[in-house]
N, C-alpha and C positions, 0 to 999 in steps of 0.2 A: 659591834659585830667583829669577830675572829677572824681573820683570815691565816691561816695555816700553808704556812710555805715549806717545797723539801726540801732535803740539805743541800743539794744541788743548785737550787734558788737564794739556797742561804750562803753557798760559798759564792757566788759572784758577789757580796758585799762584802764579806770578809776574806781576803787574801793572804794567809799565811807567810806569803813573801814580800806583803809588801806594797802591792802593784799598784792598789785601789789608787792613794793618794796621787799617784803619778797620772793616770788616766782621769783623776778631777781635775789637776792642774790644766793637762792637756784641752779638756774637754770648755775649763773657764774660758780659759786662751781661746779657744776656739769661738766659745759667745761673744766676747769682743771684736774678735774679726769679724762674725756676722754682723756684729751693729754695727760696727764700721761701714760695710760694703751697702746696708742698707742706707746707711745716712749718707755716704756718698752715693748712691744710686738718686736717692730725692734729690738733695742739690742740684746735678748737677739735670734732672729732670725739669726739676721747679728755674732753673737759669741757662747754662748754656744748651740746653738743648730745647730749651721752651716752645720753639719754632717744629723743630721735629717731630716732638712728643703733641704737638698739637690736634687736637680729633678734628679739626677743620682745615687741617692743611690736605690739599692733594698730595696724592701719590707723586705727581710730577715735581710738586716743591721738596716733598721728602726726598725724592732721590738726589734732585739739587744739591740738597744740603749734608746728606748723605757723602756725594762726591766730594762738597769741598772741606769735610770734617771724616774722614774715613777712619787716621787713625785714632781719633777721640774717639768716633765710635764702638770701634773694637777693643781699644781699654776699657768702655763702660761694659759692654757689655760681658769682656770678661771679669772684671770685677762683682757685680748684679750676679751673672749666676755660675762662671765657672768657681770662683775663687768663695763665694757664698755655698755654692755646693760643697765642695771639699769640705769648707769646717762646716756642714751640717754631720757629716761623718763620726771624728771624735765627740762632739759636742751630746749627737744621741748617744754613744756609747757610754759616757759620761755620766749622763741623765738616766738610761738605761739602768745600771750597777747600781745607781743611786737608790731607786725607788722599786726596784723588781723582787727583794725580796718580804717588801708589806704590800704592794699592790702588781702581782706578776700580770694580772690579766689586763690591766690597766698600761704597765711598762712596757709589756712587750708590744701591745696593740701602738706602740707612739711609737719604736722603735720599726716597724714594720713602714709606718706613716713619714718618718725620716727618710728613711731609705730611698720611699719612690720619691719624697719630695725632692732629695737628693739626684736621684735619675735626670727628673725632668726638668732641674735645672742644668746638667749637664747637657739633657740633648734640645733645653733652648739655646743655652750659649753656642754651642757648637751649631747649629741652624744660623743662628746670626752671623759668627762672622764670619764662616763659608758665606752666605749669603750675601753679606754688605761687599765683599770682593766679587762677588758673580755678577752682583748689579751695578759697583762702580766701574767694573768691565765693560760691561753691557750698554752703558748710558754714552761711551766713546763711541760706537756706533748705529746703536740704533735705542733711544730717547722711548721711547714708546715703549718698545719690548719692557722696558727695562722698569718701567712702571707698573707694566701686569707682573715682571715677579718678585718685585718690591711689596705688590699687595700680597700677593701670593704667602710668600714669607711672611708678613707681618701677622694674617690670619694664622698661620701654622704656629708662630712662635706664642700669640699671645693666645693660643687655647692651650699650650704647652705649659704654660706659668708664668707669660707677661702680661694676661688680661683677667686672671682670678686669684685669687688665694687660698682656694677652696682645702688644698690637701696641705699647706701651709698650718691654714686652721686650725683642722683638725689633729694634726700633732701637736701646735703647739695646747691645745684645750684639752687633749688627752692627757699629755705632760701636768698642765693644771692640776686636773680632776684629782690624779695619783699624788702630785705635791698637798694637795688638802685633807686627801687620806692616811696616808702615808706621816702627815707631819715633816717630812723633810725636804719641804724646801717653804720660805716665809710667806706667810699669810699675803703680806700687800701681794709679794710677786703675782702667786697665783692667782689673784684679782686682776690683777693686770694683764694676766696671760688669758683670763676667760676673756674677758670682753676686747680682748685681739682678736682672739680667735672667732668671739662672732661676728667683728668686721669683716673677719676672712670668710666666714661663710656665706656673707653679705656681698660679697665682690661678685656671686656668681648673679646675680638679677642682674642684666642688662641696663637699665637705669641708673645702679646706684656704684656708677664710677669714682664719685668723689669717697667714698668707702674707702678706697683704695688705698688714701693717703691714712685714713684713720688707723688700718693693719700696720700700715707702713710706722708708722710713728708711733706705735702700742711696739711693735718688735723690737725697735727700736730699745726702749725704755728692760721690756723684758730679755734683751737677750743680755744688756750691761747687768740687769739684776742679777738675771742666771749667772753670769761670769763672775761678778763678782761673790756669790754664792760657792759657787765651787771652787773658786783659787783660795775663799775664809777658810773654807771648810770641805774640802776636798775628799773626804772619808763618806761616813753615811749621812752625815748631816744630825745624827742624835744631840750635837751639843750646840747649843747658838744659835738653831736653824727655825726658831718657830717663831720670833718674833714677826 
């Protein structure tokens, strides 16, 4: 099958001046700092915060521990999704240029799917740690309050992007689909990016929390692939890239 792109489509891969290489590099760089901030987010999920993150702990313990880990919290959670949003930014731009002009329908659709995922990790981090200051406030004088908007919050943040991975998913499995088409990006990766991405779509059934860790740990693996894909070969990917 043919697909026919315009020249319009054709010059964001090819850059007359230049540019491409530099927005690959950027964009590897940026893959790495997402596995970064994912691999730090589990640790520190799976260890010091085992107690918090716990689905059997109450609210009233969570705020406990809340108050006496405040600013750990607010580095986690700016790590997890504000500093994880930003390089999702260059990283689809990156990916974007890469693969839009053999599979535009396919590129743009993942690059639209960044975007929001990018949003809503912006406006959960920013919920949280306004949030963990309103309820470490709150818990100095009234204990109770401070537990209804502890939950309060926590429902809000995790329909946001702390309790699915739904729009995660789906970009990363779009990204895929167009890597397999396209030929430009490696065959394992994009194996590895598919079945993340069904984890991700799997995180939204209510049940299957432990899912959660599977995305986690597939992103992981795939976003150091991507990274390191795009700092080899930072152009379109024509030479090297199909192994």
């Amino acid at each position: 099958m043919t697909i026919s792109t315009s020249p319009a489509a054709a010059s964001t891969t090819v850059d007359p001046k230049g540019h491409e290489p530099s927005l690959g590099r950027i964009g590897g760089a940026a893959a790495l700092l997402a596995s970064g901030t994912f691999a730090y987010g589990i640790a520190m999920f799976a260890t010091t915060f085992a107690d918090y993150t716990d689905p059997d702990a109450t609210p009233a313990e969570s705020v406990d521990f809340l108050v006496d880990h405040q600013g750990m919290l607010l580095a986690w959670y700016l790590g997890i999704f504000i500093v994880f949003g930003a390089a999702l930014v260059p990283l689809a731009l990156a990916l974007r240029q890469r693969l839009v002009a053999r599979t535009p329908l396919l590129a743009n659709a993942a690059a639209v799917f960044a975007a929001i995922w990018a949003a809503l990790m912006f406006a959960t981090g920013m919920i949280s740690n306004i949030g963990i200051e309103a309820v470490a406030d709150l818990a100095e004088t009234d204990p109770d309050r401070a537990a209804s908007v502890w939950s309060a919050i926590d429902v809000v943040t995790n329909g946001l992007g702390g309790g699915n991975e739904l729009v995660g998913g789906i970009w990363i499995g779009l990204v895929s689909l167009a890597g397999f088409v396209s030929g430009r990006l490696p065959r394992w990766l994009n194996a590895v990016g598919l079945a993340t991405a069904v984890a991700g779509l799997v995180t939204v059934v209510p049940a299957a929390e432990a899912v959660e860790m599977v995305f986690g740990l597939g992103s992981i693996v795939w976003f150091i692939g991507t990274g390191v894909t795009l700092l080899r070969h930072p152009g379109d990917g024509a030479d090297g890239d199909r192994a």
